[in-house]
KOLMAR-944536 format. One line per 4 residues: number of its first residue (from 0); their letters; for each residue y, z, x of C-alpha. Coordinates in steps of 0.1 Angstrom, whole numbers, plus 5000, padded with zeros to 4 digits. Each point is the difference from the previous one (the first is absolute). Layout:
# residues N
NUM) a) Y,Z,X  ...
END
This chain:
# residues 486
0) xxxx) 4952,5286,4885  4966,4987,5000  4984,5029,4979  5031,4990,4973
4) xxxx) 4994,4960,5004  4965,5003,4992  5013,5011,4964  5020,4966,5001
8) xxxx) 5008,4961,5005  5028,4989,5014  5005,4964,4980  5030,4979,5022
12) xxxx) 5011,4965,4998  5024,4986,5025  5028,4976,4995  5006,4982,5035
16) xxxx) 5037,4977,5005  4990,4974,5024  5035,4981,5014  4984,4960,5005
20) xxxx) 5008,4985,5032  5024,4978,4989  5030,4982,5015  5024,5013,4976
24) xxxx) 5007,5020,4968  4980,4994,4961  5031,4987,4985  5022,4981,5029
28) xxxx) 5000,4991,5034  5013,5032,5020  4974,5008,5027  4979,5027,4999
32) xxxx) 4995,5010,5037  4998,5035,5006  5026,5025,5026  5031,4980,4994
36) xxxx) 5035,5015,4995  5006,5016,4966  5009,4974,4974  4998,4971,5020
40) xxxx) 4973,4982,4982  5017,5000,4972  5020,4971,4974  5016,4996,4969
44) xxxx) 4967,4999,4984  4983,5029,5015  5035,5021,4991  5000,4986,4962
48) xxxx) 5032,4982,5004  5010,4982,4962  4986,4971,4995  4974,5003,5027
52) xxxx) 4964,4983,4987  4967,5011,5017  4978,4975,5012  4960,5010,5004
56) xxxx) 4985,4998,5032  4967,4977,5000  4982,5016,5030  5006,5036,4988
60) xxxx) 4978,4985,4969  4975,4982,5020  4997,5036,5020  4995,5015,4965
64) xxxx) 4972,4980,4990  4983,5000,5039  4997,5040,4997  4987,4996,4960
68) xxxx) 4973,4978,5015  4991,5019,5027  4999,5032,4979  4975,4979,4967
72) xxxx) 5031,4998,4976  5002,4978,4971  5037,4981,5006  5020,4998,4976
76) xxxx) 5015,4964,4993  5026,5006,4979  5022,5024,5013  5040,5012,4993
80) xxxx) 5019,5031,5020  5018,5027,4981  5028,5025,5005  4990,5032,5007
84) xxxx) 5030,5021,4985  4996,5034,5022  5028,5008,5020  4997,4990,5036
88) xxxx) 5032,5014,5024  4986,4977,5026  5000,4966,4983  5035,4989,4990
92) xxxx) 4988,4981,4965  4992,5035,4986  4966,4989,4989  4968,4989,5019
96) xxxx) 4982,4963,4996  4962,5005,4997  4971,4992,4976  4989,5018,4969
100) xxxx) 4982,4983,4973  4985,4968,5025  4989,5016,5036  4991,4966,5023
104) xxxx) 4967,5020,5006  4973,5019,4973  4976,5022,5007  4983,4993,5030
108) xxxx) 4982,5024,5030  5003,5016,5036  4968,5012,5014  5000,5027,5023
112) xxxx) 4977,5023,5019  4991,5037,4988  4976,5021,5010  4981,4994,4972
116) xxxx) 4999,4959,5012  5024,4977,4985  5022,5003,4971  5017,4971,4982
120) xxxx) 5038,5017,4992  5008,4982,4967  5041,4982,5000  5017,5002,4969
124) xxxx) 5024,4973,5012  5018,4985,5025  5039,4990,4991  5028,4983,5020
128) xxxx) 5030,5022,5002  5038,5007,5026  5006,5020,5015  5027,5029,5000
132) xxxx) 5021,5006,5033  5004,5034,5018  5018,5028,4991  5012,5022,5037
136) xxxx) 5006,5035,4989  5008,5010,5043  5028,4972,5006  5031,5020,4985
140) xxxx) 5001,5039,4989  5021,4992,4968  4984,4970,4986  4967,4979,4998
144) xxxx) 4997,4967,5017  4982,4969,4988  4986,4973,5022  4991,4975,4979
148) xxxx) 4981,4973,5026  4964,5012,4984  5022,4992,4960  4982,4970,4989
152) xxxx) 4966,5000,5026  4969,4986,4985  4974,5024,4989  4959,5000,4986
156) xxxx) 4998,5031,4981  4962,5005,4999  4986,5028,4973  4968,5013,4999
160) xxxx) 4983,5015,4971  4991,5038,5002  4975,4992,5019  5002,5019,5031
164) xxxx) 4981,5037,5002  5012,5013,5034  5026,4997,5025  4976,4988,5025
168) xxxx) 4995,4973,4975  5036,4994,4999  5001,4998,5040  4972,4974,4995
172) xxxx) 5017,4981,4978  5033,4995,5012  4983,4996,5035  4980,4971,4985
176) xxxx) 5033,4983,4984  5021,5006,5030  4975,4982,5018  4996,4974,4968
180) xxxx) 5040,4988,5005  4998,4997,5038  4971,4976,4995  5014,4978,4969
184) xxxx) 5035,5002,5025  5018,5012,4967  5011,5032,5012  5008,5013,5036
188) xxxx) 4986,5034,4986  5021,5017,5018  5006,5037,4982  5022,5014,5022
192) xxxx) 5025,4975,4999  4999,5000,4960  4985,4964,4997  4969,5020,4985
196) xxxx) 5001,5030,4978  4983,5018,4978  5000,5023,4967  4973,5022,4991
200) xxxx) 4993,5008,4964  4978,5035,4998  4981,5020,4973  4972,5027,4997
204) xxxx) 4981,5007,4976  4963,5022,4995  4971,4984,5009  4983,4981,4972
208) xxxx) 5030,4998,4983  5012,4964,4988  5034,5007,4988  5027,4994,5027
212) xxxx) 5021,5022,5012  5036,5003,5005  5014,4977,5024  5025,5005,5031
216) xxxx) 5013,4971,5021  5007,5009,5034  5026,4969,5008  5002,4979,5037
220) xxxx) 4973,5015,5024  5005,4980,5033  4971,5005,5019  4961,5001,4991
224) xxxx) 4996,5032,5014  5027,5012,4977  4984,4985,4967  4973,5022,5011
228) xxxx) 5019,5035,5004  5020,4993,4970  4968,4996,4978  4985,5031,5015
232) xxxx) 5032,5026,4998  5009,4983,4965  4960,5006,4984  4999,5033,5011
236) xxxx) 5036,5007,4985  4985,4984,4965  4968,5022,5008  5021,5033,5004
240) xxxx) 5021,4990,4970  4969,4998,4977  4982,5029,5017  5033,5020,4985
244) xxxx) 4999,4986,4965  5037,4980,5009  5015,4974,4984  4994,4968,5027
248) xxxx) 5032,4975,4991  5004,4962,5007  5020,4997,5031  5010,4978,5023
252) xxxx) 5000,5018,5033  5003,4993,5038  4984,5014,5031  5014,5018,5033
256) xxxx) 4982,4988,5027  5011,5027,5018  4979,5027,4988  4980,4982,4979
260) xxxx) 5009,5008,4960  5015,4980,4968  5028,5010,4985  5017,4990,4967
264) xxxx) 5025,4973,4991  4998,4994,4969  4979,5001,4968  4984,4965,4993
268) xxxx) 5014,4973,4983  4969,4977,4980  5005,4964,4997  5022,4998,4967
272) xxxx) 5028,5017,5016  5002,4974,5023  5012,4974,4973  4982,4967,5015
276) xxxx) 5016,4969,4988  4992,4963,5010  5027,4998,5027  5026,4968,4986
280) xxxx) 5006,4987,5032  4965,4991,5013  4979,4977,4981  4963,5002,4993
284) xxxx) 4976,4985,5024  4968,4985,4997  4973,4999,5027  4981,4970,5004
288) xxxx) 4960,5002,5010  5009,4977,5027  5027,5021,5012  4975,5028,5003
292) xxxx) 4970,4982,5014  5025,4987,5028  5006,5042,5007  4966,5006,4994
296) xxxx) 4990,4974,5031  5023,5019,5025  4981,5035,4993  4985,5008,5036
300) xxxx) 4965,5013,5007  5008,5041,4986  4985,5031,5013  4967,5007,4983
304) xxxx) 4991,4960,5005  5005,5004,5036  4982,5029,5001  4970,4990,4981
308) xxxx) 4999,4969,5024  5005,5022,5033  4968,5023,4990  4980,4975,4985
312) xxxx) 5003,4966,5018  5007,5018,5032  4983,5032,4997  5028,5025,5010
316) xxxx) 5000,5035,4993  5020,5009,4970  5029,5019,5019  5003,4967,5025
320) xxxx) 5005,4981,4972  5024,5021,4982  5023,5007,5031  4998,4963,5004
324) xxxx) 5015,4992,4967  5027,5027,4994  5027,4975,5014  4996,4958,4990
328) xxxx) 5014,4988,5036  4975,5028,5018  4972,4984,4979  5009,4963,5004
332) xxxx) 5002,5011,5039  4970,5007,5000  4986,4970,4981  5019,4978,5024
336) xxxx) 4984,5016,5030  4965,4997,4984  5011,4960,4993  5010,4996,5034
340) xxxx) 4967,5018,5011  4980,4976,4985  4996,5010,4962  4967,5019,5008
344) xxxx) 4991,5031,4984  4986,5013,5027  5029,5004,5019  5025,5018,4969
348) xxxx) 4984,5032,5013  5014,4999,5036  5038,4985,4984  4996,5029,4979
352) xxxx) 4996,5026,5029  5029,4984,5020  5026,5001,4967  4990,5032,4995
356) xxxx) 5001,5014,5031  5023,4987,5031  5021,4971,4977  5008,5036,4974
360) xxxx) 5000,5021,5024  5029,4977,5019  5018,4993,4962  5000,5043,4996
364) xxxx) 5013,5008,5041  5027,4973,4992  5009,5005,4966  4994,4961,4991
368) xxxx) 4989,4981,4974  4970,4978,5004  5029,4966,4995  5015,5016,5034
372) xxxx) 4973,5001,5018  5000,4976,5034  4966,4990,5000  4985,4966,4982
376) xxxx) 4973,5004,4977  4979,4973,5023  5010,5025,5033  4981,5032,4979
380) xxxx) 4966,4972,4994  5004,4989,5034  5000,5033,5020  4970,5008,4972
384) xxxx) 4980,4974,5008  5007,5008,5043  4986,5034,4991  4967,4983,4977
388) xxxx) 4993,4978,5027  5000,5028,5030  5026,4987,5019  5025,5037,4990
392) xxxx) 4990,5033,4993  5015,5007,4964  5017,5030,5022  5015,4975,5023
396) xxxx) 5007,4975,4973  5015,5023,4975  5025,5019,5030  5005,4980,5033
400) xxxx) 5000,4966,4986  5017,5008,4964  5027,5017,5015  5008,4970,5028
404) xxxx) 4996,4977,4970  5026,5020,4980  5025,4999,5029  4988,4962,5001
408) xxxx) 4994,4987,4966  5002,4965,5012  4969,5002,5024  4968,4989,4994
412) xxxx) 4978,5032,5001  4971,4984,5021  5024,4986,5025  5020,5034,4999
416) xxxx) 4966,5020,5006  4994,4974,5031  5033,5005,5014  4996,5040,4999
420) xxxx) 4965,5001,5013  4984,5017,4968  4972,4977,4994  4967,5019,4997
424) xxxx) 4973,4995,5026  4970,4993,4983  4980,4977,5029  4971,5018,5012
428) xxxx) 5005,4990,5036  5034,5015,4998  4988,5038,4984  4968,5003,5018
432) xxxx) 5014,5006,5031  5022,5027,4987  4976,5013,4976  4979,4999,5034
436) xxxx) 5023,5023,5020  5009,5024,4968  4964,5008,4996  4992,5003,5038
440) xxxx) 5026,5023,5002  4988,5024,4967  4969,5000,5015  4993,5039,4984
444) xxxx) 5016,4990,4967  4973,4967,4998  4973,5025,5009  5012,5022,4975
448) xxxx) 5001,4973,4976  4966,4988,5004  4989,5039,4993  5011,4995,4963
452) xxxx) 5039,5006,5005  5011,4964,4979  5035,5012,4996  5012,4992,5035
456) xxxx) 4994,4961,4990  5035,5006,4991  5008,5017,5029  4992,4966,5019
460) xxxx) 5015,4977,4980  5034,5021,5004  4998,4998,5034  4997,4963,5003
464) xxxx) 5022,4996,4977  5028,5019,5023  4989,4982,5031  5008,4962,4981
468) xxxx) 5032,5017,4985  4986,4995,4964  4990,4967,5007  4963,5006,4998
472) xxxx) 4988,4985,4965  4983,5030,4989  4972,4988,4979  4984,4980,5030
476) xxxx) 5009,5029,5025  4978,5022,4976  4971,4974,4998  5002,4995,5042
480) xxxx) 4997,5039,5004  4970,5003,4974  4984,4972,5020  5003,5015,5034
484) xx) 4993,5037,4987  4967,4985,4992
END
């Protein structure tokens, strides 16, 4: 594959359906809440009854414009919604309601990582458009079932230009814009459950070459890792195709997860035979500037600005920074807990260390979210600061007293650490007369020692540390041995 590929570029751009996190559907009030019964969200409205009027939903625009922001779009004020005259089993009016001519978002730009650095993906557009319900082909043997709940759902199509060279681009990408919508709380994100898809539009051509070449769609991939082996099985089908002098078609196709390749369902319909007309029903609408300024105020700190801020105001290491900030609530945890610590920059390092390692490692054994987990920001900067100021070992700190404060979330963790006994010993008078007996009783291993062998320094703080139970602080148990090795 790689010998052929080298004779070729694969030239993809992605079409991704975002559902908004909205209370209820584009066009009337019928909730949108996912895992209901079949047909139960449903009215005269949603089922195209006569004489039924659709009403626009004002915070399925104002998620519209948030994500057209957040992406560098131009908005659009004067916008309409059309009729999209292509069959759709699944939605009972027959036709679809979307935007053609006036997208609520222009051009515009994603950047992502590569391993070339980073790549601003050019958007063609981002449109407001419903949803279609769900067509069950496993309910009955005979006939095909449709659910139509989903029938109506508001949805950001976001289009890319073909901007997109790999499918470890792609991965990037839709990565970066799954994380985008979690962030602007537009879009749960959530592929397997639908409220997320993606369809990926793929061509080859020879290297050097400018003319594009024919295009196949591969329709509703459902997971990132799936945009991913789509693009890969589908270039190297194009590739094969050329390589034999066929005839490469435009199709729509889909892909089988299960092993992995596209298959056809039918040949590709281009925008005129969808017969776009100003829908009748819906008037235009005009967005103000201080409609969108009000939006534009409610955009949180994103990604790379939180990143930028992480490495350069408080001198993390790249990968801290980006773990940090692949979920909002893990990175405004971690703000908190550097707030309550004081707000120095000195201390983000340490917070860092302890999100990163025992708060994850306790989010990944339990299978939790950072919103679910028991412990108070200000209980993280306070066992932090126990640890800074010698009274814990971070071992102690971060097991023993962590997991009583996690069975006691309502305890203070100084008082907690009093009550259990774990406060470290770090008064000389206390140590020396242990240190005193450990050393009298290595007597070869200190002899030994002061013949060159430095390595059992460890061997003596271990030791002292078993004998106080871990309560030793070991930074002033190391500076008392030096002393008395002397």
């Amino acid at each position: 594959m790689s010998t052929i590929n080298d004779q070729y570029e694969i030239v993809i751009g992605l079409e991704v359906h975002a559902q908004l996190l909205t209370q209820s559907k584009l066009f009337c009030g019928d909730s949108i809440a996912f895992g209901a019964e079949p047909n139960t969200h449903v009215s005269p409205i949603t089922l195209a009854h006569p004489g039924t009027l659709p009403k626009m939903n004002r915070q399925a625009i104002g998620h519209a414009i948030k994500m057209g922001l957040a992406c560098h779009c131009e908005i659009e004020n004067k916008n309409y919604f059309a009729r999209k005259n292509y069959f759709y089993p699944d939605l009972p009016k027959g036709y679809q309601i979307s935007q053609h001519t006036t997208p609520i978002c222009k051009s515009g730009y994603v950047t992502v990582k590569t391993a070339a650095g980073e790549k601003n993906i050019r958007l063609n557009r981002i449109h407001l458009e419903e949803d279609a319900g769900k067509s069950l082909h496993d309910v009955d043997e005979s006939n095909t079932a449709v659910d139509y709940n989903r029938a109506g759902t508001p949805l950001v199509e976001i289009v890319t230009e073909p901007d997109l060279r790999s499918s470890d681009e792609a991965f990037a990408y839709v990565s970066e814009l799954r994380k985008l919508v979690r962030y602007l709380g537009v879009c749960d994100g959530n592929m397997e459950e639908g409220s997320m898809r993606c369809d990926a539009n793929i061509s080859v051509r020879k290297k050097g070459d400018e003319k594009l070449g024919t295009k196949v769609e591969v329709k509703n991939l459902n997971s990132i890792r799936n945009v991913k082996r789509a693009i890969d099985f589908e270039a190297q089908r194009l590739i094969t195709m050329m390589e034999s002098a066929e005839t490469i078609r435009q199709q729509t196709r889909s892909f089988d997860a299960n092993n992995g390749t596209t298959f056809a369902i039918r040949d590709k319909e281009d925008a005129e035979d969808y017969r776009y007309f100003p829908d009748p029903d819906l008037t235009p609408f005009d967005l103000k500037d201080e409609f969108i300024n009000e939006i534009r105020a409610t955009i949180p700190a994103l990604p790379a600005e939180r990143i930028k801020k992480y490495t350069e105001q408080y001198l993390l290491p790249d990968y801290d920074a980006q773990v940090l900030t692949e979920e909002k609530e893990f990175s405004d945890y971690f703000d908190t807990c550097l707030s309550e610590g004081g707000g120095e920059a000195a201390r983000a390092k340490s917070i860092a260390n302890w999100m990163l390692g025992p708060v994850k490692s306790w989010l990944n054994d339990n299978g939790k979210m950072i919103s679910e987990f028991p412990l108070q920001p200000a209980q993280i900067a306070a066992l932090i600061k126990c640890v800074d100021e010698g009274k814990l070992s971070f071992s102690t700190a971060s097991t023993r007293l962590m997991q009583l404060l996690l069975q006691n979330p309502a305890e203070d963790p100084i008082i907690l650490a009093e009550k259990n006994n774990l406060i470290q010993q770090s008064d000389s008078s206390a140590l020396e007369p242990v240190i005193d007996a450990v050393l009298e009783q290595l007597a070869d291993k200190v002899a030994a020692y002061k013949k060159g062998k430095k390595g059992l320094l460890a061997l003596f703080v271990g030791e002292v540390m078993k004998r106080t139970k871990g309560k030793a602080d070991p930074k002033k148990t190391n500076e008392i041995i030096l002393e008395k090795l002397k």
